[in-house]
HTML snippet that shows the backbone in 3Dmol.js (N, CA, C, O; Angstrom):
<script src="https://3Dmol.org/build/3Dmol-min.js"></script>
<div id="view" style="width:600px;height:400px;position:relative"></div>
<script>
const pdb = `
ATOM      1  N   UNK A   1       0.850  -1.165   0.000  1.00  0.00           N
ATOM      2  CA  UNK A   1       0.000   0.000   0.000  1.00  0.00           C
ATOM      3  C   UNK A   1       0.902   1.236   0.000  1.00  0.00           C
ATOM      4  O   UNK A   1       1.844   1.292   0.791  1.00  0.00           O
ATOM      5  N   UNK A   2       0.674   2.118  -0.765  1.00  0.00           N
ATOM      6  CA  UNK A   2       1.750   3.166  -1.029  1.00  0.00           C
ATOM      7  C   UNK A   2       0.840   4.134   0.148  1.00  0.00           C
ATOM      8  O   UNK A   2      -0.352   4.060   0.443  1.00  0.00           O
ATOM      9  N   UNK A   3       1.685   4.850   0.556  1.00  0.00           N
ATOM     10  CA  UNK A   3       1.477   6.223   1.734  1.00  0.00           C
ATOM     11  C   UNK A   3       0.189   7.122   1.411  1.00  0.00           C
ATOM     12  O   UNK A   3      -0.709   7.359   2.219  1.00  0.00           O
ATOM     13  N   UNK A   4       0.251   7.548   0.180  1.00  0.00           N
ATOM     14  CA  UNK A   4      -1.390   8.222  -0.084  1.00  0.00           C
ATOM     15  C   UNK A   4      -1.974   7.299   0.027  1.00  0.00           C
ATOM     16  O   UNK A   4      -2.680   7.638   0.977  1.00  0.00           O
ATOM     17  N   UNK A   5      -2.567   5.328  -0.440  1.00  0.00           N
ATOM     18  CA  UNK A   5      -3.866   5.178  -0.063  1.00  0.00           C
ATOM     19  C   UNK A   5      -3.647   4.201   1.476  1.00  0.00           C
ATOM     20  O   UNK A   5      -4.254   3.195   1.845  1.00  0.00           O
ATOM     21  N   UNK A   6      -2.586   4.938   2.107  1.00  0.00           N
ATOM     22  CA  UNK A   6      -2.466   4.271   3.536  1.00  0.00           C
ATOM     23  C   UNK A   6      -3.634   5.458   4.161  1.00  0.00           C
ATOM     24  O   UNK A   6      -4.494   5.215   5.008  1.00  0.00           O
ATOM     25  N   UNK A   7      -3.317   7.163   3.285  1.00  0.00           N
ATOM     26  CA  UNK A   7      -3.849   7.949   4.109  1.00  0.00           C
ATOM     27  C   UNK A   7      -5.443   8.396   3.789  1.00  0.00           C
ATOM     28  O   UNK A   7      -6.304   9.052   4.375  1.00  0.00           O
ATOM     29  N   UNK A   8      -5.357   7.803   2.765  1.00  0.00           N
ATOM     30  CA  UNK A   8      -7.466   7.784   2.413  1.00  0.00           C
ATOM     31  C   UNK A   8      -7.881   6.321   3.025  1.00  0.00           C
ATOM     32  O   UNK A   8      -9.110   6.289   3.084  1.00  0.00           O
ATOM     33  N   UNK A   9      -7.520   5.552   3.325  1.00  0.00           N
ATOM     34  CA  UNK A   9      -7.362   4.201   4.289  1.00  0.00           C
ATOM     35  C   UNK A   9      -8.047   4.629   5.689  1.00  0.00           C
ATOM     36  O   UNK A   9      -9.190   4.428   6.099  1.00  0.00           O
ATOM     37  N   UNK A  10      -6.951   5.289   6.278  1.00  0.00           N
ATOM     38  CA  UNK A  10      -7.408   5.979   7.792  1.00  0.00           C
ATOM     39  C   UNK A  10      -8.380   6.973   8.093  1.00  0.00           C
ATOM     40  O   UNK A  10      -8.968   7.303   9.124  1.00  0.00           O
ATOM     41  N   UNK A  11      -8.390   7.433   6.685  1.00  0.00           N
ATOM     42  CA  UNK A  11      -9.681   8.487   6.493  1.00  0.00           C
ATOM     43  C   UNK A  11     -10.557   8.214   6.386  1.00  0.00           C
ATOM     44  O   UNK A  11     -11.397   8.980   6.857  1.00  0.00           O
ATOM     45  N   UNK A  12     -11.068   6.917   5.687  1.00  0.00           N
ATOM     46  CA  UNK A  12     -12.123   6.165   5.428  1.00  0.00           C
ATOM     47  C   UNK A  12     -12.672   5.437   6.920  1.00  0.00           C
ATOM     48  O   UNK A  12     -13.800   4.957   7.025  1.00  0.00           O
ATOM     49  N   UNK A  13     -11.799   5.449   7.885  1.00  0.00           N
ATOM     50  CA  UNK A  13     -11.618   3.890   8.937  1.00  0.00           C
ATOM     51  C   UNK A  13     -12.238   5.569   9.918  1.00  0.00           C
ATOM     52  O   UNK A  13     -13.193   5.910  10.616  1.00  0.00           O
ATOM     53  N   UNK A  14     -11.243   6.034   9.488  1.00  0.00           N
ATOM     54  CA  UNK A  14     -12.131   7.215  10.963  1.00  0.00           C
ATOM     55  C   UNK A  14     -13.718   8.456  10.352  1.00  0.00           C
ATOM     56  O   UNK A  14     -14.426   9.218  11.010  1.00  0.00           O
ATOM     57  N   UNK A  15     -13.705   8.140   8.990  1.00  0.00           N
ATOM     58  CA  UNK A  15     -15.134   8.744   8.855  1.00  0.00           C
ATOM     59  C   UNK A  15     -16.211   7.312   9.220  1.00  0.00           C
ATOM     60  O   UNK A  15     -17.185   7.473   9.955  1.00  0.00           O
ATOM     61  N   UNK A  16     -16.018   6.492   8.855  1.00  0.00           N
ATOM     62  CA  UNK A  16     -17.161   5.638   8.108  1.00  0.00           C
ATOM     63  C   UNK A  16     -17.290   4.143   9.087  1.00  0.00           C
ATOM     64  O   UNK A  16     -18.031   3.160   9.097  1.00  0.00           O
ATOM     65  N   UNK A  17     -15.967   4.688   9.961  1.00  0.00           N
ATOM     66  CA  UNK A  17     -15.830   2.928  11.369  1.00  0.00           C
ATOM     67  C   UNK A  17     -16.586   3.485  12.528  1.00  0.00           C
ATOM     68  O   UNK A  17     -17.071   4.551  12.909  1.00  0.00           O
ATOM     69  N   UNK A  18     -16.437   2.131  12.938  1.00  0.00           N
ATOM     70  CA  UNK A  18     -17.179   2.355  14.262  1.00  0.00           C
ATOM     71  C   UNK A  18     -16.024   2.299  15.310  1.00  0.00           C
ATOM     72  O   UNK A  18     -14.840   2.078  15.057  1.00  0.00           O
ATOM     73  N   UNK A  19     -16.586   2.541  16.542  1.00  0.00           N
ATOM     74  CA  UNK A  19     -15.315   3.235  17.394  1.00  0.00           C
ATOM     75  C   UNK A  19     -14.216   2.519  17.573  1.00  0.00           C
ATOM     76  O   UNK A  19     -13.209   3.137  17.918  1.00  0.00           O
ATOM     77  N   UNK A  20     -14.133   1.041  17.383  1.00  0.00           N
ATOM     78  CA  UNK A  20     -12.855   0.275  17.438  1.00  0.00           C
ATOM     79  C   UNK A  20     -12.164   0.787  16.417  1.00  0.00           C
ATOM     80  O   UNK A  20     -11.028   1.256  16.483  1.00  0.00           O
ATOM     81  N   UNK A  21     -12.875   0.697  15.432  1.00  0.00           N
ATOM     82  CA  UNK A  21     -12.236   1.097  13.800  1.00  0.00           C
ATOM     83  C   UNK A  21     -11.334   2.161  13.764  1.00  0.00           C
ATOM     84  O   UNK A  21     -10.183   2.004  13.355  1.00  0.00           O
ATOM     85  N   UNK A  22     -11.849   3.442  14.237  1.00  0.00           N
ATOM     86  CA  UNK A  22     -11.534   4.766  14.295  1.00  0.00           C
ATOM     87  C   UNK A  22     -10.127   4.820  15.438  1.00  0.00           C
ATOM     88  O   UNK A  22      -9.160   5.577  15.351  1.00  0.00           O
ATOM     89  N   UNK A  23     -10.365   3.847  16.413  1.00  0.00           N
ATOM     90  CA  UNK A  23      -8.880   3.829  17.728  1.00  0.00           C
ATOM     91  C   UNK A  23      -7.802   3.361  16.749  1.00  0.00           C
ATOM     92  O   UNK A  23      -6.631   3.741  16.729  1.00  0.00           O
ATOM     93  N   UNK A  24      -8.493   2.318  15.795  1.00  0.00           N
ATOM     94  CA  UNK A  24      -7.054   1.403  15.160  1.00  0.00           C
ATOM     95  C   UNK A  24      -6.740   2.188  14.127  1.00  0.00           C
ATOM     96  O   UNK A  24      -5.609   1.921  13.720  1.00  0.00           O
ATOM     97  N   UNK A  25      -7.286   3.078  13.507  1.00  0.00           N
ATOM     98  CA  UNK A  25      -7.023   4.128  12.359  1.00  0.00           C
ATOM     99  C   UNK A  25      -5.831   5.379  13.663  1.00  0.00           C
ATOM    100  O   UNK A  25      -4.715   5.890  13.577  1.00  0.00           O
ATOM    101  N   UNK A  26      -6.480   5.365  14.273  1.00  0.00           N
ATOM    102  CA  UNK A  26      -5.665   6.498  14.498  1.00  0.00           C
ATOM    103  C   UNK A  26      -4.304   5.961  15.627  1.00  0.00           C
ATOM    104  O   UNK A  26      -3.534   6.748  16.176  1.00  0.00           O
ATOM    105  N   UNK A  27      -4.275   4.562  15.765  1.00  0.00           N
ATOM    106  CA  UNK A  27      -3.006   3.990  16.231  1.00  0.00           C
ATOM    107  C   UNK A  27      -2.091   3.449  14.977  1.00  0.00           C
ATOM    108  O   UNK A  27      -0.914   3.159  15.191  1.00  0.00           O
ATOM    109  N   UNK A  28      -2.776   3.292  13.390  1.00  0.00           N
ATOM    110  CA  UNK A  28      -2.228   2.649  12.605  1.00  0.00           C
ATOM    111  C   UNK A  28      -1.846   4.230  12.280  1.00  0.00           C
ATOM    112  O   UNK A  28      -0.623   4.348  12.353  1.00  0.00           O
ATOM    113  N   UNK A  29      -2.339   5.184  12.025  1.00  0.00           N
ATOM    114  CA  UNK A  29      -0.927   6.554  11.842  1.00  0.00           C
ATOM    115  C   UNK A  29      -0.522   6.646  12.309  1.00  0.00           C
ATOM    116  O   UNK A  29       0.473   7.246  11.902  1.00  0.00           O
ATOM    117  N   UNK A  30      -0.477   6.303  13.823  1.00  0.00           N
ATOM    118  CA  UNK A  30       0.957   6.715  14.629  1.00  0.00           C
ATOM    119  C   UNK A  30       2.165   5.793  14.815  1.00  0.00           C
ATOM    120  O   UNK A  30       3.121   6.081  15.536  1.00  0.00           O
ATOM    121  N   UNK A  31       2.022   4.388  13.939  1.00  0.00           N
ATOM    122  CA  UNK A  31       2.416   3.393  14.633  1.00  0.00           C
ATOM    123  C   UNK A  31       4.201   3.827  13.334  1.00  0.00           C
ATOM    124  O   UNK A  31       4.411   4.642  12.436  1.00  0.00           O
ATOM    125  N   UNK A  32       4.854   2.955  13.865  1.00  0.00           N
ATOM    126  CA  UNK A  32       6.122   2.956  12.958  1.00  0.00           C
ATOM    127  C   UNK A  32       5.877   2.280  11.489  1.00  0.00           C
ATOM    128  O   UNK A  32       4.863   2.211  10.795  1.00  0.00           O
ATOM    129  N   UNK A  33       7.209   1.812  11.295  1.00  0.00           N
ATOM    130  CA  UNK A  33       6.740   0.838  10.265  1.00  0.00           C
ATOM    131  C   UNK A  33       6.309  -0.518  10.226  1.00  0.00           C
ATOM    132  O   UNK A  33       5.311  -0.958   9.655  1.00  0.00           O
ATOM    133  N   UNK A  34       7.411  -1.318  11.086  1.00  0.00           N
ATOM    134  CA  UNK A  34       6.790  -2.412  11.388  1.00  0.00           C
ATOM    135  C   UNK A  34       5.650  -2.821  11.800  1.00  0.00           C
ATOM    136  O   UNK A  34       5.049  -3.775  11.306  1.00  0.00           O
ATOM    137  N   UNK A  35       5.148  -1.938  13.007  1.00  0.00           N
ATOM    138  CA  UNK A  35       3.808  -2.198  13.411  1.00  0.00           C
ATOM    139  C   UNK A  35       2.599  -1.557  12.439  1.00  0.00           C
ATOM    140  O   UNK A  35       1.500  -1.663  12.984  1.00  0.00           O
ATOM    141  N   UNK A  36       2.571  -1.125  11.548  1.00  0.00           N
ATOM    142  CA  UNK A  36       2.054  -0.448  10.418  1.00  0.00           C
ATOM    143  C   UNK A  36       1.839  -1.514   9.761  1.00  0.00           C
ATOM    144  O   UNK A  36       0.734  -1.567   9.222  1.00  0.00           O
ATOM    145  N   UNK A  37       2.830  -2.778   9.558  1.00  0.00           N
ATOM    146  CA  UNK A  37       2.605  -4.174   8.735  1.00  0.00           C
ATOM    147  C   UNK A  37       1.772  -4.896   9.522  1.00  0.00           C
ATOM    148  O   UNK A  37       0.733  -5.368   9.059  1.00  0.00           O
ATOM    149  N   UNK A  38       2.104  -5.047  10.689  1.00  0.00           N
ATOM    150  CA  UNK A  38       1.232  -5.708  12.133  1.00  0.00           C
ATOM    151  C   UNK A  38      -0.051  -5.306  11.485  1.00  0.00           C
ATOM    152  O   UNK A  38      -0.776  -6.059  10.835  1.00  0.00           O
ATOM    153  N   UNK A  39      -0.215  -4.295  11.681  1.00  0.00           N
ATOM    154  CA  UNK A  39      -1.875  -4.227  11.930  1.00  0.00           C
ATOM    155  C   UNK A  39      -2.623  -4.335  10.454  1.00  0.00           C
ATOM    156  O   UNK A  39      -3.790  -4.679  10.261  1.00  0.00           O
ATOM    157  N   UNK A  40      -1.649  -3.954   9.476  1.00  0.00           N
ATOM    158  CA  UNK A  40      -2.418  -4.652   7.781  1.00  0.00           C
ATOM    159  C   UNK A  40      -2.476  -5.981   7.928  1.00  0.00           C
ATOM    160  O   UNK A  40      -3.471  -6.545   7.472  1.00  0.00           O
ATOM    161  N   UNK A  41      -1.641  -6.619   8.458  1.00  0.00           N
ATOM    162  CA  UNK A  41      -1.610  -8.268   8.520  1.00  0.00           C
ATOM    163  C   UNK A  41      -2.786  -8.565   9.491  1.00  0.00           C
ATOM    164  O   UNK A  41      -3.288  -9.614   9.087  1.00  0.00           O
ATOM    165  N   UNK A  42      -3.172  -8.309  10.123  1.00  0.00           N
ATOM    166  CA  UNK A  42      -3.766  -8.772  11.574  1.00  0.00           C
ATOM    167  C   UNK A  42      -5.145  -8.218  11.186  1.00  0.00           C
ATOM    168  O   UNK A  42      -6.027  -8.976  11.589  1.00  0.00           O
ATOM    169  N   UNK A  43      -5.673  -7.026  10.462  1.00  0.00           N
ATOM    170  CA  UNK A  43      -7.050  -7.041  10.029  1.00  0.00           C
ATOM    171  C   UNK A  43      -7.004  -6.573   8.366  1.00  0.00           C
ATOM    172  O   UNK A  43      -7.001  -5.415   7.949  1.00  0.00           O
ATOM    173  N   UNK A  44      -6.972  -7.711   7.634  1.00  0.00           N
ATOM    174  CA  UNK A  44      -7.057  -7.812   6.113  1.00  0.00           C
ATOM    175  C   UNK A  44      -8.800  -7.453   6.099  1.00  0.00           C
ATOM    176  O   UNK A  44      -9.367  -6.638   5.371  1.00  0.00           O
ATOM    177  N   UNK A  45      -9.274  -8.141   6.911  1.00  0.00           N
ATOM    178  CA  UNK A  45     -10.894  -7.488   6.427  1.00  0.00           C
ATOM    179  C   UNK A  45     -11.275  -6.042   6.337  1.00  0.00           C
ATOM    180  O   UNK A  45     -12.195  -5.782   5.561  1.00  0.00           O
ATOM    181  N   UNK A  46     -10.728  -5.066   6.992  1.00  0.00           N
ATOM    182  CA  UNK A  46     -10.559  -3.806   7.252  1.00  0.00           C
ATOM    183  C   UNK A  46      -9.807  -3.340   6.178  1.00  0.00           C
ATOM    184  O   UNK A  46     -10.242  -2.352   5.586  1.00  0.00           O
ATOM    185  N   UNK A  47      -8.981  -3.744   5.883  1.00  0.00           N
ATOM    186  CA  UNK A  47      -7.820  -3.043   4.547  1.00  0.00           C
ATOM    187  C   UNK A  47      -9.029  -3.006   3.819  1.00  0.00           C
ATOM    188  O   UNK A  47      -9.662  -1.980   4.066  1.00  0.00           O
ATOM    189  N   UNK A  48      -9.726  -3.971   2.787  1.00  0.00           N
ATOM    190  CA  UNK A  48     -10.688  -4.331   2.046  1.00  0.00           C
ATOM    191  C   UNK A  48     -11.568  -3.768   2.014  1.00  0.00           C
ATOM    192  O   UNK A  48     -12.010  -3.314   0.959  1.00  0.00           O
ATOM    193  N   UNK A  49     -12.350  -3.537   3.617  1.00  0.00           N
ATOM    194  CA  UNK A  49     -13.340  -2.548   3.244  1.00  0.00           C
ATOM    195  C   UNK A  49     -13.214  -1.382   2.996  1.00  0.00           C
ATOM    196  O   UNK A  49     -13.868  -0.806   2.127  1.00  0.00           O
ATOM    197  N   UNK A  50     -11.904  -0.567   4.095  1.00  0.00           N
ATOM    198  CA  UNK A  50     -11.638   0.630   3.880  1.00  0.00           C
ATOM    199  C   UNK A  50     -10.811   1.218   2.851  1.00  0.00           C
ATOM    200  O   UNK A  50     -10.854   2.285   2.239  1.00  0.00           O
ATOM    201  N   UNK A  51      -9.998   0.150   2.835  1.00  0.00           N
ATOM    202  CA  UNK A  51      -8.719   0.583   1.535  1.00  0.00           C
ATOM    203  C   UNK A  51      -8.995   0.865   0.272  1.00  0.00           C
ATOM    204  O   UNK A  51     -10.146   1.195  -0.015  1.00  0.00           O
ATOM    205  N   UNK A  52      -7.733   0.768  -0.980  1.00  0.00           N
ATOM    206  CA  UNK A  52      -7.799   0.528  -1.814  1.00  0.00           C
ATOM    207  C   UNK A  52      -8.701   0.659  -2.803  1.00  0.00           C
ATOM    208  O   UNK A  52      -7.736   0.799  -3.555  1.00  0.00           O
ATOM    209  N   UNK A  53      -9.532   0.739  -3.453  1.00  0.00           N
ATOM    210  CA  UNK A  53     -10.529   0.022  -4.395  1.00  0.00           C
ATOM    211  C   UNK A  53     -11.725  -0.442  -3.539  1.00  0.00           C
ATOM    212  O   UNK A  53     -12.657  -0.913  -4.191  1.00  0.00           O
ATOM    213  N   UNK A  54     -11.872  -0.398  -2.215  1.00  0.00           N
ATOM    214  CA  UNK A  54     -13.285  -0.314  -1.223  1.00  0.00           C
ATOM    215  C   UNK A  54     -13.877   0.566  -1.735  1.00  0.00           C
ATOM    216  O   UNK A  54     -13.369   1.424  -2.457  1.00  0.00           O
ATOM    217  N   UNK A  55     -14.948   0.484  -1.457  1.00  0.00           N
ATOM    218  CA  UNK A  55     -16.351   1.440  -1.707  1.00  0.00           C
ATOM    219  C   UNK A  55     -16.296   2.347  -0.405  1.00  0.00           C
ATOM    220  O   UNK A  55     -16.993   3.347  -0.579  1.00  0.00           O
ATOM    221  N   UNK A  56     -15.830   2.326   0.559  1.00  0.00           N
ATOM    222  CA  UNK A  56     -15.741   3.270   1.539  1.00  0.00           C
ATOM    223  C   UNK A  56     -14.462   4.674   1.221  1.00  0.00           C
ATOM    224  O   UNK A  56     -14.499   5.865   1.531  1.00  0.00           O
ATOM    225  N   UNK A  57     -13.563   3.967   0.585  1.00  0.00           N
ATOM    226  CA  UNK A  57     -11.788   4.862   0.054  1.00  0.00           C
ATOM    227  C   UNK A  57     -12.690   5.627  -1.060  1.00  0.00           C
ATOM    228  O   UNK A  57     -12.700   6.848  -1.223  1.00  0.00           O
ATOM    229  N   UNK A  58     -13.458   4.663  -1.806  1.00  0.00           N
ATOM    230  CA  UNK A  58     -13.494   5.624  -3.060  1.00  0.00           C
ATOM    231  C   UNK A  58     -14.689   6.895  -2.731  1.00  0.00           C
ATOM    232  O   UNK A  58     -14.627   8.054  -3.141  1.00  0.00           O
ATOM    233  N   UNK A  59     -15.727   6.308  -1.903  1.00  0.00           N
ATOM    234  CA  UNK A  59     -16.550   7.299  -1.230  1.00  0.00           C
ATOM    235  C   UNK A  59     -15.779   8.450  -0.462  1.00  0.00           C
ATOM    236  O   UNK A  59     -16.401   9.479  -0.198  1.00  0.00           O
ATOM    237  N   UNK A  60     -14.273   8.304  -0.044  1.00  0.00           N
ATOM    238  CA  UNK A  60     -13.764   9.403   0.775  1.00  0.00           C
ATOM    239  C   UNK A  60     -12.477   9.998  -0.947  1.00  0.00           C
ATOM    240  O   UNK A  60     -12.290  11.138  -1.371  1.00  0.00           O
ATOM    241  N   UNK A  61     -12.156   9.262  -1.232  1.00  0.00           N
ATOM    242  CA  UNK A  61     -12.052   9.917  -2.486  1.00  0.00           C
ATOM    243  C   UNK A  61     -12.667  10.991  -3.313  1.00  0.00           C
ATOM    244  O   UNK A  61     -12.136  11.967  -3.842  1.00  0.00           O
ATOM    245  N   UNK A  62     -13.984  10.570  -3.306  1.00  0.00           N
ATOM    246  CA  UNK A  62     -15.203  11.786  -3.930  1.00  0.00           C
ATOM    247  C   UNK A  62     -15.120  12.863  -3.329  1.00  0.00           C
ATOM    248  O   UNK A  62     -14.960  13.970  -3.844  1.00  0.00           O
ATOM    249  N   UNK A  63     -15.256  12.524  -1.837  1.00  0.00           N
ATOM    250  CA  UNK A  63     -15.741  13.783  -1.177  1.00  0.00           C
ATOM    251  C   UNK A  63     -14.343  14.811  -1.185  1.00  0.00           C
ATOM    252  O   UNK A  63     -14.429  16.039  -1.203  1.00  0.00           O
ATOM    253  N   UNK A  64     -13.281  14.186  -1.171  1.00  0.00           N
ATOM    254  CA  UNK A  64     -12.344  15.095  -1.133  1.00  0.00           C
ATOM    255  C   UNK A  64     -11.957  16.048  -2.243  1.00  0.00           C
ATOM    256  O   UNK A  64     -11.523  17.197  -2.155  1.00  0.00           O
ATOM    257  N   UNK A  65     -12.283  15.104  -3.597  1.00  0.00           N
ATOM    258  CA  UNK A  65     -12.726  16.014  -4.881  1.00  0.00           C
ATOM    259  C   UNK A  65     -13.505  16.910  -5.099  1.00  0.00           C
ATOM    260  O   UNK A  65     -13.245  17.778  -5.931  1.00  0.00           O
ATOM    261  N   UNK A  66     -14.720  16.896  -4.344  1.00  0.00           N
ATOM    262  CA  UNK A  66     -15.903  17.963  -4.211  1.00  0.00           C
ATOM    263  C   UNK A  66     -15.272  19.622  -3.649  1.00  0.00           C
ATOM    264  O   UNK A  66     -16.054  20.560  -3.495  1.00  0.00           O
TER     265      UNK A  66
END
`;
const viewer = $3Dmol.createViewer("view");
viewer.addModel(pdb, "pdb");
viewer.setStyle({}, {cartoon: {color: "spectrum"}});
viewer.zoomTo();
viewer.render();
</script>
């Protein structure tokens, strides 16, 4: 995951998650690098919804275009 859609990732996880979602978004920006892999490895279901090519990234995509 390259650094811009790490950061529409966390944007997506803290508009559109629910409050666990939003703690691990805002511990996965603070975290280093390694633990930055930790936590992509440890919730792949979350990358998916929020990341990449999710319907939640591309919904925070739009809005940031607007």
């Amino acid at each position: 995951m390259t650094h811009d859609e790490k950061l529409i990732t966390i944007q997506a996880m803290g508009a559109y998650g629910g409050s666990f979602v939003k703690v691990l978004a805002q511990a996965w920006l603070l975290a280093d690098e390694d633990n930055c892999r930790r936590i992509e490895a440890a919730f792949p279901e979350y990358m998916q919804k929020y990341g990449p090519g999710g319907a939640l990234a591309n919904r925070m995509m739009k809005v940031g275009n607007e």
